[in-house]
C-alpha positions as CSV (number, residue, x, y, z in Angstrom):
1,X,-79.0,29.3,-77.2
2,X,-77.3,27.4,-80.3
3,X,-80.4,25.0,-80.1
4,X,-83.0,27.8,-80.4
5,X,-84.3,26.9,-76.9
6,X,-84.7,29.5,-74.6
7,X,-81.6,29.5,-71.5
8,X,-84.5,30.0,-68.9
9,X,-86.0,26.5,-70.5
10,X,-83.0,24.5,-69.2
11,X,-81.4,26.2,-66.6
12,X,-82.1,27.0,-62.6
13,X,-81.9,30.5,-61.5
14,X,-81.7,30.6,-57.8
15,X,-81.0,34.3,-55.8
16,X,-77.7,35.1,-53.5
17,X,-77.4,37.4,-50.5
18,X,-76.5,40.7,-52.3
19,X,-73.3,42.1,-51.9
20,X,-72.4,45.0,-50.1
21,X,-72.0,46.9,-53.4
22,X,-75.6,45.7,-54.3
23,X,-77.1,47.0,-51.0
24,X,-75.5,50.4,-51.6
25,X,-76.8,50.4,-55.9
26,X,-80.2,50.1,-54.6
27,X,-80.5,52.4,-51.6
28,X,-78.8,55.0,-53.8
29,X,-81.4,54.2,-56.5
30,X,-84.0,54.1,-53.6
31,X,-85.0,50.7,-54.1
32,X,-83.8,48.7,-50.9
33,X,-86.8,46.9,-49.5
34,X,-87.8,48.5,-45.8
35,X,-89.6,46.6,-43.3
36,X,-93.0,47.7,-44.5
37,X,-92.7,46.6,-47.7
38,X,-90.0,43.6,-47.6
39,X,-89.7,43.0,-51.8
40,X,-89.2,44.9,-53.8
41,X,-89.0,44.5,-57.8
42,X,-86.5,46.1,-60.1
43,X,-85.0,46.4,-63.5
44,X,-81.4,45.9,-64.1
45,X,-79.9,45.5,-67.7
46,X,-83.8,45.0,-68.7
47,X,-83.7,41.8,-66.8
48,X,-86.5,41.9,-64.2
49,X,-85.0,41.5,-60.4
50,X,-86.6,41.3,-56.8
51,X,-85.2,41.9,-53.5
52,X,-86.2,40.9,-50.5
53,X,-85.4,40.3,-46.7
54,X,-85.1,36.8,-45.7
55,X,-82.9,35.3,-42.8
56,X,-80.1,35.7,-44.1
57,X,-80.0,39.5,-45.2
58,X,-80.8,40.9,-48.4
59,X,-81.8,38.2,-50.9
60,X,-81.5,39.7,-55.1
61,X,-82.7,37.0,-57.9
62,X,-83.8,37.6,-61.3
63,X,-87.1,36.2,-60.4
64,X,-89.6,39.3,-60.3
């Protein structure tokens, strides 16, 4: 940022159901969580990622 800090510093990253398009990157990449392993960690952009199964569906966040 224009301050020097760091974005992650000052702002909240929260996750979002993934998209159908999301689903279909990472079971094409082979990365879609199963119900053995429910998270799973990936790269995207070199920005670490994690999906999981929660309630709702399939949950994607930069959080790894």
């Amino acid at each position: 940022m224009a301050n020097g800090r760091r974005a992650r510093d000052e702002w909240v990253f929260t996750g979002q159901t993934a998209a159908p398009a999301q689903i279909e990157l990472l079971r094409g990449r082979d990365l879609i969580p199963t119900r053995a392993a429910r998270t799973t960690t990936f790269s995207n952009l070199g920005v670490p990622h994690r999906a999981e199964w929660q309630e709702e569906g399939l949950f994607v966040s930069n959080h790894p």
